[in-house]
Structures are given as C-alpha cells and as structure tokens.
C-alpha positions as a Markdown table, in Angstrom:
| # | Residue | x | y | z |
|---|---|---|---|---|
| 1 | Unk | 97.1 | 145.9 | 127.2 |
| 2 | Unk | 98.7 | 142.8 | 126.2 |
| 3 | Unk | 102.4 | 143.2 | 124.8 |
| 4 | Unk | 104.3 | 140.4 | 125.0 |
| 5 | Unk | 104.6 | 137.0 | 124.2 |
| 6 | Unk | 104.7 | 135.2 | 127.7 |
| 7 | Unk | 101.4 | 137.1 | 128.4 |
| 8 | Unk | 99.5 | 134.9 | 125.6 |
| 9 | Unk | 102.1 | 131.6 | 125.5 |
| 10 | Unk | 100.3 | 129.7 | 128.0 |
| 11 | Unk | 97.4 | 129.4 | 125.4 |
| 12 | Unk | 99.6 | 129.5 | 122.7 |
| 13 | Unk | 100.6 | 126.0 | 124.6 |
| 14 | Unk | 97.4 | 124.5 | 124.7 |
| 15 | Unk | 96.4 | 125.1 | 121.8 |
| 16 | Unk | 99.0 | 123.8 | 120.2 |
| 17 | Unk | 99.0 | 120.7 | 122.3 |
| 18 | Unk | 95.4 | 120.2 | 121.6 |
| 19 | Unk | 95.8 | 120.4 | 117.8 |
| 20 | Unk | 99.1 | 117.9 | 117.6 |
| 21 | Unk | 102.0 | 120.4 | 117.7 |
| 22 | Unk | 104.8 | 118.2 | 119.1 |
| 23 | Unk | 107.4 | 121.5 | 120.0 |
| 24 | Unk | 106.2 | 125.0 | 119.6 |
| 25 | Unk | 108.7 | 128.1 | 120.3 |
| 26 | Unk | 109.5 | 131.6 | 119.6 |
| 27 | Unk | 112.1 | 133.5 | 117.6 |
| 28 | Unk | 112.5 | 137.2 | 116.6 |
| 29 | Unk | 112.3 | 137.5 | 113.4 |
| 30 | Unk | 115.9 | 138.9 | 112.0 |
| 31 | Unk | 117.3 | 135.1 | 110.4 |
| 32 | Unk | 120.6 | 134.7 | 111.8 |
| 33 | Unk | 121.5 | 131.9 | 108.7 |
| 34 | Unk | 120.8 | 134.4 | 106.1 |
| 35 | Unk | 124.8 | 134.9 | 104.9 |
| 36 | Unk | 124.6 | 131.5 | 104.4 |
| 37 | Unk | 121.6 | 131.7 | 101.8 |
| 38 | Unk | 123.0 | 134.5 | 100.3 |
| 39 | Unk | 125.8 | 132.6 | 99.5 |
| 40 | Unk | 123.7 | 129.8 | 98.0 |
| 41 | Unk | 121.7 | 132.5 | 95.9 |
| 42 | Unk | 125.2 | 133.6 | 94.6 |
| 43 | Unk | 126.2 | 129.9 | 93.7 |
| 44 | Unk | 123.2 | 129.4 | 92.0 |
| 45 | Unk | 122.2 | 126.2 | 94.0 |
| 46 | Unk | 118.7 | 127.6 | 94.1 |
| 47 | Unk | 118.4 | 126.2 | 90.2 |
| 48 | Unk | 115.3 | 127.6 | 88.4 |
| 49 | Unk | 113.5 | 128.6 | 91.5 |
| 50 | Unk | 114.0 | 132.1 | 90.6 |
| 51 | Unk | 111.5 | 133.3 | 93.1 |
| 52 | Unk | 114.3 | 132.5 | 95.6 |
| 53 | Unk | 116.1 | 135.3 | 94.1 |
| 54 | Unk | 113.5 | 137.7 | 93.8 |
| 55 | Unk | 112.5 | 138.0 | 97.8 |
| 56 | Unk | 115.9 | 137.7 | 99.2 |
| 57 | Unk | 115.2 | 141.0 | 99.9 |
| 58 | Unk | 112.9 | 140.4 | 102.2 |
| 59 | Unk | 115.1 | 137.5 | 104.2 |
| 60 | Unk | 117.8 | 139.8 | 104.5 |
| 61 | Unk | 115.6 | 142.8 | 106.0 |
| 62 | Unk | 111.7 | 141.5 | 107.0 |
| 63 | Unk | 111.3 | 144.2 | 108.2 |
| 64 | Unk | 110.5 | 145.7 | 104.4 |
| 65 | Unk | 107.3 | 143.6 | 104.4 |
| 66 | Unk | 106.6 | 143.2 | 108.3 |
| 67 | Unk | 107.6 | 146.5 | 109.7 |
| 68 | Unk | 105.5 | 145.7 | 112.8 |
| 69 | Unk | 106.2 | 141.9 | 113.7 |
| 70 | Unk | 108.5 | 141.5 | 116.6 |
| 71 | Unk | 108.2 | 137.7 | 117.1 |
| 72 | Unk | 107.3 | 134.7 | 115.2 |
| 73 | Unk | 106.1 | 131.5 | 116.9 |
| 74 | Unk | 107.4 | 128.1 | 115.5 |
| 75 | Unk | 105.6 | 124.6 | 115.4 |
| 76 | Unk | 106.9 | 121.0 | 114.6 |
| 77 | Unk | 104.2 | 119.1 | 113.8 |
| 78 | Unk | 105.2 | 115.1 | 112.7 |
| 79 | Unk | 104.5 | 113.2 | 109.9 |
| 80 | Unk | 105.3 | 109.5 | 109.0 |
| 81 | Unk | 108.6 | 108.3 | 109.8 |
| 82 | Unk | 107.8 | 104.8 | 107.9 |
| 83 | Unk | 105.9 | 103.7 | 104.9 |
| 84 | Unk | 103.2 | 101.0 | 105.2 |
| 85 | Unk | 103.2 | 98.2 | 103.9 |
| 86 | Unk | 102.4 | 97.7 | 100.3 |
| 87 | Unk | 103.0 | 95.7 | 97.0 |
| 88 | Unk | 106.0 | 95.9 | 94.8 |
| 89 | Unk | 105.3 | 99.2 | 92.6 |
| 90 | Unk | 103.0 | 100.7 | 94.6 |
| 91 | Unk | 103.3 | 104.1 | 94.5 |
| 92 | Unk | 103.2 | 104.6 | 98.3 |
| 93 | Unk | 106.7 | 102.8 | 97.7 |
| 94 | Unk | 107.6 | 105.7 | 95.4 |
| 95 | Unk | 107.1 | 109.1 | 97.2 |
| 96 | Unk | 108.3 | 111.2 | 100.1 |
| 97 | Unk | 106.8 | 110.0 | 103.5 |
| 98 | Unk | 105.7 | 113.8 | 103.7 |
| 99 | Unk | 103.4 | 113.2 | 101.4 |
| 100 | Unk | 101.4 | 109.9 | 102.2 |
| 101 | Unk | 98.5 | 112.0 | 103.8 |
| 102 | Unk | 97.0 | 115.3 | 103.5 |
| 103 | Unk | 98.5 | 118.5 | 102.2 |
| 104 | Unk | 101.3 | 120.0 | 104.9 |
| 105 | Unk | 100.2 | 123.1 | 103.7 |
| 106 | Unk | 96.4 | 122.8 | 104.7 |
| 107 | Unk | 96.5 | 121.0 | 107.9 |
| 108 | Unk | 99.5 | 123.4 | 109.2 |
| 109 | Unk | 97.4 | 126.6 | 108.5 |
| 110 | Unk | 94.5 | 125.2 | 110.2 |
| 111 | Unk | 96.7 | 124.4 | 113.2 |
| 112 | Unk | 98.3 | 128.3 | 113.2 |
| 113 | Unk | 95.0 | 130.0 | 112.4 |
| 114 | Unk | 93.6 | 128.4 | 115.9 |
| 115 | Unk | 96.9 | 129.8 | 117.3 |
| 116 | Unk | 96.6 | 133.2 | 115.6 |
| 117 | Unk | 92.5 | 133.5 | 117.8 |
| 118 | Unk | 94.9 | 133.2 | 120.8 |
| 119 | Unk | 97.4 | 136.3 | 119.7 |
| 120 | Unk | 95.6 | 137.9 | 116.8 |
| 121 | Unk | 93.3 | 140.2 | 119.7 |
| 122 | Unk | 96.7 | 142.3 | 120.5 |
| 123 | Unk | 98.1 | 143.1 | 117.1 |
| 124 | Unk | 99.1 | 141.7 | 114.2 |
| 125 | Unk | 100.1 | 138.4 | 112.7 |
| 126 | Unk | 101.1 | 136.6 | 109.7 |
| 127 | Unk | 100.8 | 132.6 | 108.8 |
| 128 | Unk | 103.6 | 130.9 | 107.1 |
| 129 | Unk | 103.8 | 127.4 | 106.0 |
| 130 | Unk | 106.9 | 127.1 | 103.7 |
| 131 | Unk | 104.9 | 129.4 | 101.4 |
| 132 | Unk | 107.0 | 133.0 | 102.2 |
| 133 | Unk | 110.5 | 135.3 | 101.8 |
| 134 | Unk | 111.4 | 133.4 | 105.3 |
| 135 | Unk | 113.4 | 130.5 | 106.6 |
| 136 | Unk | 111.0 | 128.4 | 108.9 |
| 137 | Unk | 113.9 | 125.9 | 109.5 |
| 138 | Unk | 116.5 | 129.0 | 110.8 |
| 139 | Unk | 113.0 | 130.6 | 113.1 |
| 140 | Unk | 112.6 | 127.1 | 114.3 |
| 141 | Unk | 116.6 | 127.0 | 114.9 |
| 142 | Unk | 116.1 | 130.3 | 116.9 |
| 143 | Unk | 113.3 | 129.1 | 118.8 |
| 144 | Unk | 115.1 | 126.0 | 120.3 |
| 145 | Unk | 113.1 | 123.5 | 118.4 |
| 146 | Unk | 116.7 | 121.9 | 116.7 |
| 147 | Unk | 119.4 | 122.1 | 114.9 |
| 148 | Unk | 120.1 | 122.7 | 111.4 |
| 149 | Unk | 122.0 | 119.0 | 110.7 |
| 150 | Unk | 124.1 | 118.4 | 107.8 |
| 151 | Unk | 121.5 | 117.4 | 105.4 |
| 152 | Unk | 119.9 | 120.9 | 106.1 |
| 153 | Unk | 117.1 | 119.4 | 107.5 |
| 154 | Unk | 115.8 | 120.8 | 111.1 |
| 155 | Unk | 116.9 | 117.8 | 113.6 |
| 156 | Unk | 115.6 | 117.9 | 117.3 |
| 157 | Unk | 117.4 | 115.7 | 119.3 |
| 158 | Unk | 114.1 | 113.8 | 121.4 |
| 159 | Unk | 112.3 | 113.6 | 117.9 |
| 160 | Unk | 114.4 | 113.6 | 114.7 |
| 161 | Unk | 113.8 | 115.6 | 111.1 |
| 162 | Unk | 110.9 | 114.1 | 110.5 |
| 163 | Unk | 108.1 | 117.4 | 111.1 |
| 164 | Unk | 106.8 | 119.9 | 109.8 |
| 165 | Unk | 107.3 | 123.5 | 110.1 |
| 166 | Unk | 104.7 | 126.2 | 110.9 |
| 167 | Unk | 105.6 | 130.0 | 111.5 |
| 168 | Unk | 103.2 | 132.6 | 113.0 |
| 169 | Unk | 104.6 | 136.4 | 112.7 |
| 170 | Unk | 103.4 | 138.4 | 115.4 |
| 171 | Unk | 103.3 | 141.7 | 116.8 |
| 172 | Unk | 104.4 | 141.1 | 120.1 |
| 173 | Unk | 107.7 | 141.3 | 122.0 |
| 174 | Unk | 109.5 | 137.9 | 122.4 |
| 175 | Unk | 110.5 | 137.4 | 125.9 |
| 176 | Unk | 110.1 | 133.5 | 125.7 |
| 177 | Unk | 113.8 | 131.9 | 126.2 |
| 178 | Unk | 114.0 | 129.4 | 123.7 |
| 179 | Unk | 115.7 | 125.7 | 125.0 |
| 180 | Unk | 119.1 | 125.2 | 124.7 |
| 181 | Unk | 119.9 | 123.2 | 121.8 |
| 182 | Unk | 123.3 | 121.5 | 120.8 |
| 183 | Unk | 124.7 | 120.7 | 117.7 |
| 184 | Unk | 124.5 | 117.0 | 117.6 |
| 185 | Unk | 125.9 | 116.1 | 114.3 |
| 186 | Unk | 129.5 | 115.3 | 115.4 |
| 187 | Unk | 131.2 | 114.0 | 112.9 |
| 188 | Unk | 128.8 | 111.9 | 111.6 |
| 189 | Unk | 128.3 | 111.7 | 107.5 |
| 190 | Unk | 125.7 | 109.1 | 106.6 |
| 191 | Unk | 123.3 | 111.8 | 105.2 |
| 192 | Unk | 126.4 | 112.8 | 102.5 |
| 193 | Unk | 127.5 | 109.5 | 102.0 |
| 194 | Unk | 124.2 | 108.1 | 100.9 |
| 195 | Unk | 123.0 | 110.9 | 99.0 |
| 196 | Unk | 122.9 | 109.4 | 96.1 |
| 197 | Unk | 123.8 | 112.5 | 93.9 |
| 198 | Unk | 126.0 | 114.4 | 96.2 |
| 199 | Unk | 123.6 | 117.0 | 96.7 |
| 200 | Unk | 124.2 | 117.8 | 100.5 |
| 201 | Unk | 127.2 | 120.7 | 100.5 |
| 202 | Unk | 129.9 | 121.1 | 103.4 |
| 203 | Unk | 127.6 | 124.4 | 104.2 |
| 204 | Unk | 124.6 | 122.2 | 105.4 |
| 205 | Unk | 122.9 | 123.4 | 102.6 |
| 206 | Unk | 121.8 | 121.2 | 99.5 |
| 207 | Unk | 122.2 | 122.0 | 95.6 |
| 208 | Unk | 118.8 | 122.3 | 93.9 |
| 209 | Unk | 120.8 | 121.7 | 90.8 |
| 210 | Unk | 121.5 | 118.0 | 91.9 |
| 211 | Unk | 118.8 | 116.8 | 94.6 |
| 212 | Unk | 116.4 | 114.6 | 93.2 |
| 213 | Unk | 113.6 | 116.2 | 95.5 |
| 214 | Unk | 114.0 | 119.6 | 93.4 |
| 215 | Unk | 113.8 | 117.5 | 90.4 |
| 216 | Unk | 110.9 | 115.8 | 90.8 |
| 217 | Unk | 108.8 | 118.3 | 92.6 |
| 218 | Unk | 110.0 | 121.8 | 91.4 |
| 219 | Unk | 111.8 | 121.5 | 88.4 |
| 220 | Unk | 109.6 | 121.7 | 84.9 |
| 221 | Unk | 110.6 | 120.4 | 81.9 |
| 222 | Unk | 113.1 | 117.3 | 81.2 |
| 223 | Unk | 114.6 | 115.7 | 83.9 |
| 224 | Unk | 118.5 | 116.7 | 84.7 |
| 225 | Unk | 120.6 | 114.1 | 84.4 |
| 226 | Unk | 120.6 | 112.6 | 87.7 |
| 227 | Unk | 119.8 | 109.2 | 89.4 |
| 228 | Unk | 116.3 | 109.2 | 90.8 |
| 229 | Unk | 116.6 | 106.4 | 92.9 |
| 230 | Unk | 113.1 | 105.0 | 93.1 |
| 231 | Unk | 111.7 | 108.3 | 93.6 |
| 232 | Unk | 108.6 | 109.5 | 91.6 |
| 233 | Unk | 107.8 | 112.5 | 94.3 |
| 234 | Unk | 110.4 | 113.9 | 96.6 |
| 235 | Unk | 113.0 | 111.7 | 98.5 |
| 236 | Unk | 113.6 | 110.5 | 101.8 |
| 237 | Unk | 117.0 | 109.1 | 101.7 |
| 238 | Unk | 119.2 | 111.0 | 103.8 |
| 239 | Unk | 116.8 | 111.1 | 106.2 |
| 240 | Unk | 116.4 | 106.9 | 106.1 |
| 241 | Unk | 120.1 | 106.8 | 107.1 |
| 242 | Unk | 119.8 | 109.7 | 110.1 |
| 243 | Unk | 120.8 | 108.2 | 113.5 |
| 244 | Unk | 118.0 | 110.9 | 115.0 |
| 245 | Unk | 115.2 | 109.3 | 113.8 |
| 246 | Unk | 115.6 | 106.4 | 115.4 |
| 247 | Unk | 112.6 | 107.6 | 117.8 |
| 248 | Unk | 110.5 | 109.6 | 116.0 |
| 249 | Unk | 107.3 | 111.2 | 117.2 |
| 250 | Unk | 103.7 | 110.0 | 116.6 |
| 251 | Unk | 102.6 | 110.6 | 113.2 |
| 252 | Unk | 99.5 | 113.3 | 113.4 |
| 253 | Unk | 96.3 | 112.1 | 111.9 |
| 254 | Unk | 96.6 | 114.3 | 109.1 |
| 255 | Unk | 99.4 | 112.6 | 107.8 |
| 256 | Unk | 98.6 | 109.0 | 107.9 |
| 257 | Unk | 99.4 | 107.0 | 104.7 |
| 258 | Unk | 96.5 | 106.8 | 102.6 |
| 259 | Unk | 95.1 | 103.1 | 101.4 |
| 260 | Unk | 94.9 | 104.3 | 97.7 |
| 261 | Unk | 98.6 | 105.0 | 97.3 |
| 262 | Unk | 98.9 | 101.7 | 98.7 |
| 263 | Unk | 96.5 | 100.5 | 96.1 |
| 264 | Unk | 97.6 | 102.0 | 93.2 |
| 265 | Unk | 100.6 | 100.9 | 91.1 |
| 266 | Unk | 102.6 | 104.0 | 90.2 |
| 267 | Unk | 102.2 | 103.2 | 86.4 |
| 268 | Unk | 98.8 | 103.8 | 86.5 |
| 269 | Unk | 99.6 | 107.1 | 86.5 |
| 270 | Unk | 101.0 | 107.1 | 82.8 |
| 271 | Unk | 97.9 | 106.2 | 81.4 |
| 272 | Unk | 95.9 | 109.0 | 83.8 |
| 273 | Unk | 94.3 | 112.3 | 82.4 |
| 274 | Unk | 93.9 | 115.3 | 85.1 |
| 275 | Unk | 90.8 | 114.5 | 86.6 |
| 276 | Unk | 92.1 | 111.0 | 87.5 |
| 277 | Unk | 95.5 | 112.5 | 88.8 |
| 278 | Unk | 93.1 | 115.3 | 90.8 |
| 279 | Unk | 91.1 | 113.3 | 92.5 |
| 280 | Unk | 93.5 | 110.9 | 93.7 |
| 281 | Unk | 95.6 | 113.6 | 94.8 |
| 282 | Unk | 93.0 | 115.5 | 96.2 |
| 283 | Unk | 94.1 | 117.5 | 99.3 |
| 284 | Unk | 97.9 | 116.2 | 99.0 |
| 285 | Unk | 101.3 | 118.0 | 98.3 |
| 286 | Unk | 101.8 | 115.8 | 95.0 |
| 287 | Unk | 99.6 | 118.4 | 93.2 |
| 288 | Unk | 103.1 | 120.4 | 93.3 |
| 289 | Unk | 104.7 | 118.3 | 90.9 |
| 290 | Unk | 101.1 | 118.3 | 88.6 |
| 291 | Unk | 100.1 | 115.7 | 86.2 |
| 292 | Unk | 102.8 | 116.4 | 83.2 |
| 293 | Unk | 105.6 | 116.4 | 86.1 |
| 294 | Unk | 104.7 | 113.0 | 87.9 |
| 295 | Unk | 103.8 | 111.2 | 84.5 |
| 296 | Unk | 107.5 | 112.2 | 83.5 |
| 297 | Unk | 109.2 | 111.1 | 86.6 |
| 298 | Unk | 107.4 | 107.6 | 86.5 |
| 299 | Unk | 108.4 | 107.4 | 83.0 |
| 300 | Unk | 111.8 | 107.9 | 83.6 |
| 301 | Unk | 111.6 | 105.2 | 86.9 |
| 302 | Unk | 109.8 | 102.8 | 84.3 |
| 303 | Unk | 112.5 | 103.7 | 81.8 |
| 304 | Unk | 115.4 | 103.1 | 84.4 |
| 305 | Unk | 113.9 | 99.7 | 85.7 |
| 306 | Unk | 113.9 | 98.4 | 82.5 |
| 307 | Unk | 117.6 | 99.0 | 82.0 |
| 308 | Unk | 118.0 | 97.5 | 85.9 |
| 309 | Unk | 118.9 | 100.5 | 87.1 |
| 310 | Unk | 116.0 | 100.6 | 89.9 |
| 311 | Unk | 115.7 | 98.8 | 93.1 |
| 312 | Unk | 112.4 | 98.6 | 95.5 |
C-alpha cells in the first residue's frame, strides 16, 4: 500500500516533465504566510473581492474542507516573458503577457489531472489552479520552487516570476525535501519604484485598492482613480523591471502569443458586441474582465491618450 509521496514522485516527475512543468515540488498543506493575509484581510487591501473574506477560514485551518490531504504538489509552468512584435495599438501591446495565449486555467488543469492518474490510485486529491481558499504562491514557497519577492510575485532564482502556478492536494504523506531556497531580493526596489501607483506594500503584498491589475480584471463598475498605464488587461510592470527575469524559461506552447491580438487594434473592441468579444477570446483569461469591463478600460486608455497621458 502506497503512502507516501516519494513512493509515486518519480512519475509525478515525468509526467510533469513530459507535459512542460519547468519545477514541480511538494508542500504540506498548513500556509506558513497566512498571518500575513490575515493582516491584509484586516486592512482591507483585498478591495471588493469579498470572496477573499469569506474562505479565510479555510486558509487559516484546510483542514475544515480537506480533512484528509496531507500534501500538495506544486508546478511552475512558464508563460511569455516578451511580447511580439506588433503595430502601434495593437492590443497584444495592451495586456498582461499571461494572457497572450490560452487560458492558465485550462491548460494547468490538464497538466495536474495527468498528475492526479499518477497519485489519484492511493487516496485522494484535489486540483487547484488559482481558483481555491489556498495560497498557490506560499505552497510553491514551501515546496522550494522560490521565493515570495517584494512584488509578491513567486521568484525562482534560475527562472524568474514569470510561471504559473498549479497545486494538487493529496492524501499522501510528504516526505519529499523541498530545495533550499534563499531570499534573493537584497535590497533591491525596482518593482516599488516603478509601480506606477504604489501598489506594492513593505509586507510583499499588494493593495487591490490601488493595482491596476485588480482594476482592470476584477473590479466592476467605474474605474478607481488610478493611472492605468497602457494597460487594458492586467499589467506587467513590476515584473518588466525585475533583475530575475533576465533568463526566463521557455514559454510552453500553450501560451504562445496569438496572431489575432497582434492583428487587432484594441479599439476595435469598443465597437464589439459579445459574440465578437467571445470568440476572439475564446479559450483565454480576458473572458475575466468580460465585455462591459474591457470596453471600459480601453475607453478610459482612449480617453487618456487623447489628453497625452498614454505612452506605447
């Protein structure tokens, strides 16, 4: 009877070497950052994503929800460190690099649900990709796949920040020894002095209130009152100035830009209706921001450009 871990890593290995995983570990599943959240919850940086609030619970104690999971195995896959190349106004120009190919959450799933065959046989498990009450970037901490840098982004030191995260509960013990991994920061600040809203915290966490990520994916309604910076979908700017990614890893397939973002000026999107916006965005992470959301943030790009407030 197979009880731990080690027993099922070395296929746990190749799969995930067969499927793109760049770094795979393993973590128990207590989160050793969650004071830290809690005092984030408290400070309200978590904005109007109230569901934050409502399975903190579950952070603090997973064992409420996962009474039997004794480990939870981690995976970085990577996804484009640069932006092709592409006309002035294109809306490739305009969105997070996470989100020039397919959907994170899709191609992650598939990747974990080939791990899962390889564990599932000796108990349970549980997929996560950034959809659950857990921290994937603090499991992924425990596991020896980086640090949590200053930006709160997960930085390992041979591939930089920018990966994915995957999470696979289990029901097995955890007897893998994660790597060693160093703190390699230092004093560097080039992630809070670019931020162009001073979003980044002394914590290492970020304030939803003020990142212009949150406010053009998560955030509904009018825009706050912050500098968007060129961005229509996400934003990639402390990440830009990060010393750690001057080597990043080999973009997976999944994640390749795609030619029609390239294509397509981003203005075209004021003039879309939802079955124009659906199809182009077919299979991709923009469908968080939905139609209303990204027709508002170009607007407010357009608005700001014609005021010369936009560069790029």
């Amino acid at each position: 009877m197979i009880t731990k871990l080690s027993e099922v890593w070395p296929n746990v290995e190749r799969v995930a070497r067969a499927e793109g995983v760049v770094r795979v570990g393993a973590s128990d599943v207590d989160d050793g950052h969650r004071a830290i959240f809690d005092e984030w919850l408290d400070r309200g940086h978590h904005a109007t994503m109230h569901y934050l609030a409502k399975t903190a619970n579950i952070r603090r104690d997973p064992a409420a929800r996962f009474p039997w999971a004794k480990s939870a195995i981690a995976i970085l896959v990577p996804y484009s460190s640069t932006r092709p190349d592409a006309p002035a106004g294109a809306l490739s120009n305009h969105i997070a690099r996470y989100a020039l190919g397919d959907d994170y959450h899709d191609v992650l799933d598939r990747i974990l649900r080939k791990i899962e065959a390889e564990v599932a046989p000796h108990g349970k498990t549980w997929r996560y990709v950034d959809t659950g009450p857990l921290s994937d970037r603090a499991l992924a901490t425990q596991a020896g796949l980086g640090w949590i840098a200053k930006n709160a982004m997960l930085i390992n030191e041979q591939i930089g920040s920018y990966t994915f995260i995957g999470t696979l509960l289990t029901a097995l013990e955890n007897d893998i020894a994660p790597d060693a991994v160093a703190d390699r920061c230092g004093t560097c600040t080039r992630c809070l002095d670019a931020c162009p809203t001073n979003a980044i915290l002394p914590n290492r966490t970020v304030a939803s209130e003020h990142c212009i990520s949150y406010a053009t994916i998560e955030h509904r309604g009018d825009l706050p009152e912050i500098a968007l910076a060129s961005n229509a979908f996400g934003c990639d700017i402390c990440q830009e100035v990060c010393p750690w990614n001057k080597e990043p890893a080999e973009t997976h397939p999944a994640f390749a830009a795609r030619d029609e973002y390239r294509a397509t000026p981003i203005t075209d999107l004021l003039r879309y209706d939802q079955s124009d916006f659906s199809a182009l965005f077919r299979r991709s992470a923009v469908k968080r921001a939905k139609l209303a959301g990204m027709q508002r943030n170009v607007a407010a790009l357009t608005e700001a450009e014609s005021r010369g407030k936009v560069c790029g």
